[in-house]
C-alpha positions as CSV (number, residue, x, y, z in Angstrom):
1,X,-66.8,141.6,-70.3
2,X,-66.2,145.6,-69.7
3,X,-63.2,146.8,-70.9
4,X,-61.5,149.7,-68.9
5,X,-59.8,152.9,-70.6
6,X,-56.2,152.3,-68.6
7,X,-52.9,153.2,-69.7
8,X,-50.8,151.6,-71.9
9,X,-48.9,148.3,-71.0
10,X,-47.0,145.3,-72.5
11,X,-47.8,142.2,-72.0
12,X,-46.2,139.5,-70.2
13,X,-45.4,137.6,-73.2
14,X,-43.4,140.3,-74.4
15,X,-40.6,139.2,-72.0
16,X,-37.1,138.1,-73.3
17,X,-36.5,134.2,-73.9
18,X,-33.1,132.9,-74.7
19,X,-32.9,132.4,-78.7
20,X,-30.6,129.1,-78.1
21,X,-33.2,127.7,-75.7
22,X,-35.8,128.0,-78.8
23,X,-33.5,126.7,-81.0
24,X,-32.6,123.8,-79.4
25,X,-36.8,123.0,-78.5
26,X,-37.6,123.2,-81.8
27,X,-34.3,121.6,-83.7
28,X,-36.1,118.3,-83.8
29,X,-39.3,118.8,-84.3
30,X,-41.5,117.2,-87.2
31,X,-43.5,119.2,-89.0
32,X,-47.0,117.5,-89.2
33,X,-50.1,116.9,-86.0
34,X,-48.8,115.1,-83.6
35,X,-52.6,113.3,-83.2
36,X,-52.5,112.2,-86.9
37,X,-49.0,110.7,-86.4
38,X,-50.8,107.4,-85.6
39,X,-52.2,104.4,-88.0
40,X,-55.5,104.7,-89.0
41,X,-57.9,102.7,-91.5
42,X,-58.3,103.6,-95.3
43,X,-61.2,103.8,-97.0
44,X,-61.4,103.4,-101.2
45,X,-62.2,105.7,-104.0
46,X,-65.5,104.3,-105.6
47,X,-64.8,102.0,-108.4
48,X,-68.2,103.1,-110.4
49,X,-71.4,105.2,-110.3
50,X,-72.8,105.3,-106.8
51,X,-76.9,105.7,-106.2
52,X,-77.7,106.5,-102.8
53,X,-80.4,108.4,-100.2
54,X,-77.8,111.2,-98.4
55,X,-74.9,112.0,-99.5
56,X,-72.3,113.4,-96.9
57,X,-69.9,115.5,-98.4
58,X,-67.1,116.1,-96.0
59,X,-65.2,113.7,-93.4
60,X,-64.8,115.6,-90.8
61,X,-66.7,116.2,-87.3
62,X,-69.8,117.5,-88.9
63,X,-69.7,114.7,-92.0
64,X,-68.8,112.1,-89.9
65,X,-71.5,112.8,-86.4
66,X,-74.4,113.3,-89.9
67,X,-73.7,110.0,-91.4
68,X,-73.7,108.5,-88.1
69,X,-76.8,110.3,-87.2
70,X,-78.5,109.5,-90.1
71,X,-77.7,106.2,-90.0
72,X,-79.3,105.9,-87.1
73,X,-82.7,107.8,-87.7
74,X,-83.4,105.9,-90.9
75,X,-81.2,102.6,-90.7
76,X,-83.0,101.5,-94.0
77,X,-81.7,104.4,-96.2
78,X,-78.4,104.1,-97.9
79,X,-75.8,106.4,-97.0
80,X,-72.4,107.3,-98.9
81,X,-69.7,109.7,-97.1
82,X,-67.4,110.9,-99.2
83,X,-63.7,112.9,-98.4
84,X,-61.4,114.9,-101.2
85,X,-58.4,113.4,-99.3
86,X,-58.5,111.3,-95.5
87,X,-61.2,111.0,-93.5
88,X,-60.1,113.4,-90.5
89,X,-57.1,115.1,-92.0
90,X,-58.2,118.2,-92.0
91,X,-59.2,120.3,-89.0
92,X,-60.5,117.0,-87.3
93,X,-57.0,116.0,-86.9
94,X,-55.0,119.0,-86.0
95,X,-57.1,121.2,-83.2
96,X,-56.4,120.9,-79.4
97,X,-58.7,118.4,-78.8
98,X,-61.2,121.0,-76.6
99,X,-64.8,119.6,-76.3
100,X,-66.3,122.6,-75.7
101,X,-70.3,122.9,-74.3
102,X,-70.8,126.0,-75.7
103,X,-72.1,126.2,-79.3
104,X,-72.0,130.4,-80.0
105,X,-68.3,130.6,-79.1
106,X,-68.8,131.5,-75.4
107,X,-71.3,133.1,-72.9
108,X,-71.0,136.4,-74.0
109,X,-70.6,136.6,-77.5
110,X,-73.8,134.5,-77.7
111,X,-75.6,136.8,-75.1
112,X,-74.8,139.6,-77.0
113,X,-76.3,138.1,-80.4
114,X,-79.0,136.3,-78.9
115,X,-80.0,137.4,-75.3
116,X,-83.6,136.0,-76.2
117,X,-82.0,133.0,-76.7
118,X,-79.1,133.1,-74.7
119,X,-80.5,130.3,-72.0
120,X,-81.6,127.9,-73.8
121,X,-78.2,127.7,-75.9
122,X,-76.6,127.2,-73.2
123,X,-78.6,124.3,-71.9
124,X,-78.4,123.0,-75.7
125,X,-75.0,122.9,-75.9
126,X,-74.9,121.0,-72.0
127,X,-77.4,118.8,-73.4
128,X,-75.1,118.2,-76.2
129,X,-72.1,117.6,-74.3
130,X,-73.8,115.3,-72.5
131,X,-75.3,113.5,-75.2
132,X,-71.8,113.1,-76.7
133,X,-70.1,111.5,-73.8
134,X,-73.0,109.1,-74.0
135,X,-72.8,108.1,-77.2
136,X,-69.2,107.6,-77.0
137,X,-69.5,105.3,-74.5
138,X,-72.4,103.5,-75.6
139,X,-70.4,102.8,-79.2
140,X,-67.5,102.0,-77.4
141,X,-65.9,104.3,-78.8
142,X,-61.4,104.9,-78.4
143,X,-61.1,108.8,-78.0
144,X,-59.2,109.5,-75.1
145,X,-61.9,111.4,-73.6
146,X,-61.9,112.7,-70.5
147,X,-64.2,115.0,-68.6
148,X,-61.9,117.2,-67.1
149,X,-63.0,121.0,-66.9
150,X,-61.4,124.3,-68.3
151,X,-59.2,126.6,-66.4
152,X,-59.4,130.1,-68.1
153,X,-56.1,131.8,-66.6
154,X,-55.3,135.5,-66.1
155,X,-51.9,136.8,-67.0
156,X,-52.5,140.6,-67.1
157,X,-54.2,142.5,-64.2
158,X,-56.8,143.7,-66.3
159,X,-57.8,140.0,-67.2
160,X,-58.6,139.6,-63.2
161,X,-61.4,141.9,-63.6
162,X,-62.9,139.8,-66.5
163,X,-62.5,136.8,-64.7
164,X,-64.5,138.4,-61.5
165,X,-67.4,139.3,-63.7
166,X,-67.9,136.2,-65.5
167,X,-67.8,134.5,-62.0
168,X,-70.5,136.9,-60.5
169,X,-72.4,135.6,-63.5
170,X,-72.3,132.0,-62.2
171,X,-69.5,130.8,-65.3
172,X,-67.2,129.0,-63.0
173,X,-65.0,129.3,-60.0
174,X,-62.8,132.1,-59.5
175,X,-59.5,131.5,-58.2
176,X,-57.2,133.6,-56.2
177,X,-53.3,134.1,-57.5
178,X,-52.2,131.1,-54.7
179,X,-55.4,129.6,-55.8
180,X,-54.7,128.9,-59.3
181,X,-51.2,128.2,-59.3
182,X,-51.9,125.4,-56.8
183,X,-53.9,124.1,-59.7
184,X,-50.7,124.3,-62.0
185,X,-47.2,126.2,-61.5
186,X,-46.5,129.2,-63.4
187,X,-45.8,132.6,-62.6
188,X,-47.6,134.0,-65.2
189,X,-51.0,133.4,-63.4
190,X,-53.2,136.2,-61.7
191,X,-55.8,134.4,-61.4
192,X,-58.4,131.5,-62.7
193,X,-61.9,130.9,-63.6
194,X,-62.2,127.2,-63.2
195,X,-65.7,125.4,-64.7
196,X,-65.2,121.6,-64.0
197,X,-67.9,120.6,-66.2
198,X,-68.6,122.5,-69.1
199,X,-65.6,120.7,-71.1
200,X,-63.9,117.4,-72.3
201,X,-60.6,117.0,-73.7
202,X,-60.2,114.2,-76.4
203,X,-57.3,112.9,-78.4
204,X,-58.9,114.6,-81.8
205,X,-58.3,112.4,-85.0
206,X,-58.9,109.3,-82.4
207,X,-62.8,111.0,-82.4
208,X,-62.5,111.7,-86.1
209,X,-61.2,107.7,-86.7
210,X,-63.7,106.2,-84.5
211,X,-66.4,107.9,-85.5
212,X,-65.6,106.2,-88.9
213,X,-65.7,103.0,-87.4
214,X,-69.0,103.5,-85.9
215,X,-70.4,104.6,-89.2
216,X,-69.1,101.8,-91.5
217,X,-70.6,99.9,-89.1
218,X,-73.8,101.8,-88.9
219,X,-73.7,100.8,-92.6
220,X,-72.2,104.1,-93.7
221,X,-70.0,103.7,-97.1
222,X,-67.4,105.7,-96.6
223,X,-64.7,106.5,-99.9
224,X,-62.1,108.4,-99.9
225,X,-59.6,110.5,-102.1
226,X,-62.9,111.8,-104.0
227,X,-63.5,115.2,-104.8
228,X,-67.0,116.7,-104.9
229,X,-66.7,119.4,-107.9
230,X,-70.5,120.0,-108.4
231,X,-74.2,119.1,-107.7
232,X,-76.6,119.5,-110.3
233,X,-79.8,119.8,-108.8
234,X,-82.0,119.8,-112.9
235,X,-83.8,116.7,-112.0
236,X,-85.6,114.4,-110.1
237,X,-82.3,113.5,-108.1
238,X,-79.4,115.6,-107.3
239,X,-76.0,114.1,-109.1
240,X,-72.9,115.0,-107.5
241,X,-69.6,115.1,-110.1
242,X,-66.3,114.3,-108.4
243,X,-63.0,113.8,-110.1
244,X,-63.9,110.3,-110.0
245,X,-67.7,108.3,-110.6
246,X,-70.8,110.5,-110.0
247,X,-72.8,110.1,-107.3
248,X,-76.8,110.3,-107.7
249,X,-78.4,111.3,-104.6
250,X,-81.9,112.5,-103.2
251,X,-80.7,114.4,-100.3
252,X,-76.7,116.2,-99.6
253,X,-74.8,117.8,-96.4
254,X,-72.2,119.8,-97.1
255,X,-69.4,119.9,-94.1
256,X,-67.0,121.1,-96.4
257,X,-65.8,123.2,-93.3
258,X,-63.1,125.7,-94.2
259,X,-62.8,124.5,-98.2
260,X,-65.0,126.6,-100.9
261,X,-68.6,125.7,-100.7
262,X,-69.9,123.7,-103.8
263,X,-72.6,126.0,-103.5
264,X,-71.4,129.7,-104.8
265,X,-73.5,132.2,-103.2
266,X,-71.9,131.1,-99.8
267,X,-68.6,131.7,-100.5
268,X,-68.5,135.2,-99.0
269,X,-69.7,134.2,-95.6
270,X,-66.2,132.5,-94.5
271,X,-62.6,133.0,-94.6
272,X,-60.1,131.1,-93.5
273,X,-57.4,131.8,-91.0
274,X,-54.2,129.7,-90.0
275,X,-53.9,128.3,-86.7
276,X,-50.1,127.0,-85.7
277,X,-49.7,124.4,-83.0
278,X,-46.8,122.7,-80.8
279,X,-46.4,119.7,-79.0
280,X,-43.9,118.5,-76.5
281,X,-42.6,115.1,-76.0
282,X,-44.0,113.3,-73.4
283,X,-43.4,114.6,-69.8
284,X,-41.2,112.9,-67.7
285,X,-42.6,112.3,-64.0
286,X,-40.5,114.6,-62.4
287,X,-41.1,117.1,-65.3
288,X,-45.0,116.9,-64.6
289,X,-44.1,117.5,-60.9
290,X,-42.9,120.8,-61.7
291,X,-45.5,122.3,-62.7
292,X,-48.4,120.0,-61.2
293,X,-51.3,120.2,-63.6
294,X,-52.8,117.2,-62.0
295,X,-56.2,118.0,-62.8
296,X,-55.6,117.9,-66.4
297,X,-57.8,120.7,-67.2
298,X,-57.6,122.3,-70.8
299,X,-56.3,125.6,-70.2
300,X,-56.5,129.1,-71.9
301,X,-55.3,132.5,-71.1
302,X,-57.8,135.7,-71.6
303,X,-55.7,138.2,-73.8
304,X,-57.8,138.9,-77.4
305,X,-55.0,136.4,-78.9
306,X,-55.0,134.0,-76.8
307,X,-53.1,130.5,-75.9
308,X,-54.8,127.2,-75.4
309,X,-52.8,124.2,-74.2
310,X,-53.5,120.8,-72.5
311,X,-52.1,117.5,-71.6
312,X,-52.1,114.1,-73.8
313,X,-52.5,110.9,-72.4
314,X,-49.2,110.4,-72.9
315,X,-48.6,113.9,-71.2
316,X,-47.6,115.9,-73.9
317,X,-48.1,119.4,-73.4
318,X,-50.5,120.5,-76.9
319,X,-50.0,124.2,-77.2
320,X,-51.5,127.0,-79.5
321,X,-53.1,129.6,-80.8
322,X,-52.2,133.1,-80.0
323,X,-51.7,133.9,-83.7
324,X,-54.3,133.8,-86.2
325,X,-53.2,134.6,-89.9
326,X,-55.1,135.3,-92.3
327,X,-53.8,135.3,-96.0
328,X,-54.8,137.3,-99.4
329,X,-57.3,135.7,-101.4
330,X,-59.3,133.5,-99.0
331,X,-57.1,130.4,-99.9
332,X,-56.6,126.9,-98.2
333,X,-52.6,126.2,-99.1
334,X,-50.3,124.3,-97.5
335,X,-47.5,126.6,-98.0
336,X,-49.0,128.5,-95.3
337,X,-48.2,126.2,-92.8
338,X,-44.4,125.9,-92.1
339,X,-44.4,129.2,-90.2
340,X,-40.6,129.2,-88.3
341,X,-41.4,132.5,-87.0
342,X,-44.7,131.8,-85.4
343,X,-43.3,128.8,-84.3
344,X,-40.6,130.6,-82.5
345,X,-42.9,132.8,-80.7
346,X,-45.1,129.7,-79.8
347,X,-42.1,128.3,-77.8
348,X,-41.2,131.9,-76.0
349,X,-44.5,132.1,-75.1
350,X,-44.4,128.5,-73.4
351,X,-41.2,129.1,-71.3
352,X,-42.4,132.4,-70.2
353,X,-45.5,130.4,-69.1
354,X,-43.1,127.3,-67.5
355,X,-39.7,128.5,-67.4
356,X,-39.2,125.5,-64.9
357,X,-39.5,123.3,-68.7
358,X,-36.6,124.5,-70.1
359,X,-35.4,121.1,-70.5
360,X,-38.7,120.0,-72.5
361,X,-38.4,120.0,-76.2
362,X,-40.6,120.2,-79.0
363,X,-41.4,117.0,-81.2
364,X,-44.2,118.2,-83.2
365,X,-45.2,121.6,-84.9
366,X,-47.9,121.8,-87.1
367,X,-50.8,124.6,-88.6
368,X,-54.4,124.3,-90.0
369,X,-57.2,126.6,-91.3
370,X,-60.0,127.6,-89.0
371,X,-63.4,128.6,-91.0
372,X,-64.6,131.4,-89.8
373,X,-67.7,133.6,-90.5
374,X,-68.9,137.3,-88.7
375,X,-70.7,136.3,-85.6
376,X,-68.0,133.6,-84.7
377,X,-70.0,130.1,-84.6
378,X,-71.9,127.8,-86.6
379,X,-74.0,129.2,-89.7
380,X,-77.0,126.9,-91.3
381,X,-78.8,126.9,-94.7
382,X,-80.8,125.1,-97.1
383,X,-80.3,125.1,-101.1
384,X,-81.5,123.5,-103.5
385,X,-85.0,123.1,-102.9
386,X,-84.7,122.0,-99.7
387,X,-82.4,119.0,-100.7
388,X,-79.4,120.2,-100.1
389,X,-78.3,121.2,-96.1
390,X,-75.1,123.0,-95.1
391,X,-73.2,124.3,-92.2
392,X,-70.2,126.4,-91.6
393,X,-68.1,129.0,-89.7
394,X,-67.5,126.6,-86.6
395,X,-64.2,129.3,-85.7
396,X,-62.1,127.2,-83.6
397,X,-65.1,125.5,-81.3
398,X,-66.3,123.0,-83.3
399,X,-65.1,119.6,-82.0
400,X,-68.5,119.7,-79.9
401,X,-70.4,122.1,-82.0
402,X,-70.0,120.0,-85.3
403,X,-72.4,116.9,-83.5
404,X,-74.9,119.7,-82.6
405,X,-74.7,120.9,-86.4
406,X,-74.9,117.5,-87.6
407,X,-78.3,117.1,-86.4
408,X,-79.5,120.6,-87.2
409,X,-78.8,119.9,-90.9
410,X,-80.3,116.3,-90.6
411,X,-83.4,118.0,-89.0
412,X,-83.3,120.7,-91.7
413,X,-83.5,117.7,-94.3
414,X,-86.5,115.7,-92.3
415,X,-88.6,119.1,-92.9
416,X,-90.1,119.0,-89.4
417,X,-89.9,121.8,-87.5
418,X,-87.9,120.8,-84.2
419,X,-86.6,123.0,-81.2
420,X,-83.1,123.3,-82.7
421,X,-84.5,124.5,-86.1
422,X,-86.4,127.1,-84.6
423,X,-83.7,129.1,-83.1
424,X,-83.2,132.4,-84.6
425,X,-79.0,131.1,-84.6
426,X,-80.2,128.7,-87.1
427,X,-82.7,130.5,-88.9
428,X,-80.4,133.8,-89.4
429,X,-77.5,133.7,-91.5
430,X,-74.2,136.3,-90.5
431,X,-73.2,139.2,-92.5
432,X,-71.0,137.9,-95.6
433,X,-66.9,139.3,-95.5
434,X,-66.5,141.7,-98.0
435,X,-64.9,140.7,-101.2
436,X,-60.9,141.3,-102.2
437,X,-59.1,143.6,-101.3
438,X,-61.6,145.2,-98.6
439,X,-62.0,141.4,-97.5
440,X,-58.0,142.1,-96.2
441,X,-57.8,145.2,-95.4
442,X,-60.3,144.5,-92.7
443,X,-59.3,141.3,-91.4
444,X,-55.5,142.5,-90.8
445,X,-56.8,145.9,-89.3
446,X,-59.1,144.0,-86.7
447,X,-56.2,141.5,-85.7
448,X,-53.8,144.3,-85.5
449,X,-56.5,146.6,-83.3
450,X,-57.2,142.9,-81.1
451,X,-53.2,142.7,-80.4
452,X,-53.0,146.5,-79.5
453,X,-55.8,146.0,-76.9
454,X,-54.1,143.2,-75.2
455,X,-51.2,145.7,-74.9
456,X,-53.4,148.6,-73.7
457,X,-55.1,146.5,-70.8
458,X,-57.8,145.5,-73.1
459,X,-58.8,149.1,-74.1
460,X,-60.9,148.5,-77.3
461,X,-60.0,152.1,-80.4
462,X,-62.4,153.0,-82.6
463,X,-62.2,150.1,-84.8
464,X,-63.5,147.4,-82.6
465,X,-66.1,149.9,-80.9
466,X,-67.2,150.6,-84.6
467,X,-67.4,146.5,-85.1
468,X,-69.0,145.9,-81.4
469,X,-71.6,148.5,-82.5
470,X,-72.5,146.9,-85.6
471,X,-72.8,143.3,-83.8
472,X,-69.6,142.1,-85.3
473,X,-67.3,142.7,-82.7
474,X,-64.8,139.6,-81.6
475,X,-64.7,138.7,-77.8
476,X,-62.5,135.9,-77.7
């Protein structure tokens, strides 16, 4: 999207909210995903040494879619999955639920790393979309899905520009100011970019929960609360220590996602970075008639730190983003997640976006770590002679991505070359993140230069020209 060298401005979401209004939504709020507030099925810890064919190290998305897929290619093989704590408790059970077609993070920062390629990752990741809502269906599968489009929203009259273009270029439907608030009420809405098909919205750790059902009975062992420390790879087969039994193996995928690879030499390519999340209670009737919203599109604004929210099933309002924190150190910690001041800007930024809501209240706040790498999307590699398949850096758009990425490392594994393996995406690997301290300074300078562009009318300083000439520049 061109950015124009305008004046100065602040952004809508700098406007005042009542304090005691945010107090009072978020006073009763629990802190935890409101998706993973839900009973689920537990899997054991193995009770003794375990032999199989694949290991799957990771139960997330991209674990869960390659034991399933594996199962499935070669249904006499024996497959073990195996998860450090719950099988979707991770990242699988705390994003907004966005199935999203695209697999390089959007149009245009894919164009602009693979124009050469550009079309036919687009048609991949329809093809996978596709190919998902089949297979859910076909294995009956309980996800709450629902085809329902994305409404990208314009709150700054810069953003109306962006919109424009990426309509011209056949992305979606533009919308007019009337236009898009006759798709849902706010006043904070320019304009929209409305593609009906090139998204699904599911209820996440459903997905992650059924797609262990559907393994186990696929055959898939599944065993949790085990922790993967190692993979020696001396011998004939590869043996996996974890703080439990070992595991001997001929063949791994690592979907360790955001968590330090078991393989060292990759732990430079991603950092993570802390999402934060709110939900509503449900909506009353008359609540939902305020502010329409009958189409149930996922919605997300077009600043550089951006919102995304969307309706439940139960029509809660799921709402996040816009703040994306990195910490010192690259680690995954807890601690980082009870944010009160993020969480307070979260609910501003929701009653400046429907002030008519300002009866609606809060019931669930939560945070999670996004793995993230410098180009933005999915990352591939072999190690190990071949034996061992990995994937990371999924940055946010991985709820559809991660069954793409499952089948890339599977096909990685068979040895065949196959249309997916032969794309330069999977073939090249991103530029690694510096180490400590330069790892930091970096990361804070970018996100502070991103949040000063969205209060400049999207003017980009020298920082993120520097990084968008080097190919590492962030178009959210």
């Amino acid at each position: 999207m061109p950015r124009r060298n305008v004046r100065s401005v602040e952004t809508v979401f700098d406007s005042h909210v009542d304090p005691a209004l945010i107090h009072r939504s978020l006073a009763a709020s629990a802190q935890g995903s409101v998706w993973l507030d839900i009973p689920r099925q537990q899997f054991p810890s193995p009770s003794g040494p375990v032999t199989c064919d694949l290991l799957v190290i990771g139960g997330g998305y991209t674990g869960l879619w390659s034991a399933l897929h594996a199962a499935r290619r070669h249904p006499d093989r024996r497959i073990v999955l195996i998860e450090a704590d719950r099988v979707g408790w991770a990242a699988s059970g705390r994003n907004g639920g966005f199935v999203d077609a695209s697999l390089t993070h959007g149009y245009e920062n894919g164009k602009t790393r693979w124009p050469n390629e550009i079309d036919t990752l687009e048609a991949m990741g329809v093809e996978n979309l596709d190919g998902m809502q089949a297979e859910i269906a076909e294995l009956g599968l309980d996800v709450e899905w629902e085809r329902s489009g994305m409404l990208a929203v314009a709150t700054e009259p810069h953003q109306v520009e962006w919109l424009q273009d990426s309509a011209v270029q056949g992305h979606g439907q533009l919308l007019d100011l009337a236009q898009v608030r006759e798709q849902v009420h706010s006043p904070t809405y320019l304009a929209g970019l409305l593609s009906p098909d090139t998204c699904a919205i599911v209820n996440p750790a459903k997905l992650a929960f059924e797609l262990a059902r559907a393994c186990r009975e696929a055959g898939v062992e599944i065993f949790e609360h085990t922790t993967a420390a190692r993979i020696d790879s001396g011998g004939a087969a590869l043996r996996v220590h974890t703080d439990g039994p070992a595991i001997t193996c001929r063949q791994v995928v690592l979907a360790t996602n955001v968590f330090p690879s078991l393989l060292r030499r990759n732990r430079l390519y991603t950092v993570p970075v802390y999402d934060y999340v709110l939900a509503t209670e449900p909506l009353t009737d008359a609540q939902l008639d305020r502010i329409g919203w009958r189409g149930r599109q996922g919605i997300g604004d077009s600043a550089n730190q951006f919102h995304y929210y969307r309706l439940s099933m139960d029509n809660r309002i799921v709402w996040g983003g816009y703040d994306a924190v990195y910490h010192f150190g690259r680690r995954v910690d807890s601690g980082y997640e009870d944010r009160r001041d993020i969480y307070r800007r979260l609910a501003a930024h929701f009653f400046i976006t429907f002030p008519q809501l300002d009866d609606v209240r809060f019931s669930h706040r939560w945070a999670g770590a996004i793995d993230t790498n410098t180009r933005f999307c999915a990352h591939w590699g072999l190690a190990r002679e071949g034996r061992v398949a990995y994937v990371n850096g999924f940055t946010g758009l991985g709820v559809g991505a991660a069954r793409f990425a499952a089948d890339v490392c599977l096909d990685l594994l068979d040895g065949a070359p196959t249309p997916r393996t032969q794309l330069e995406m999977v073939r090249r690997k991103p530029l690694p993140f510096p180490p400590e301290p330069l790892a930091s300074a970096g990361i804070q300078a970018t996100r502070w230069s991103l949040d000063r562009a969205d209060h400049s009318a999207g003017r980009r300083n020298l920082l993120l020209r520097a990084l968008d000439a080097a190919g590492l520049g962030f178009d959210s």
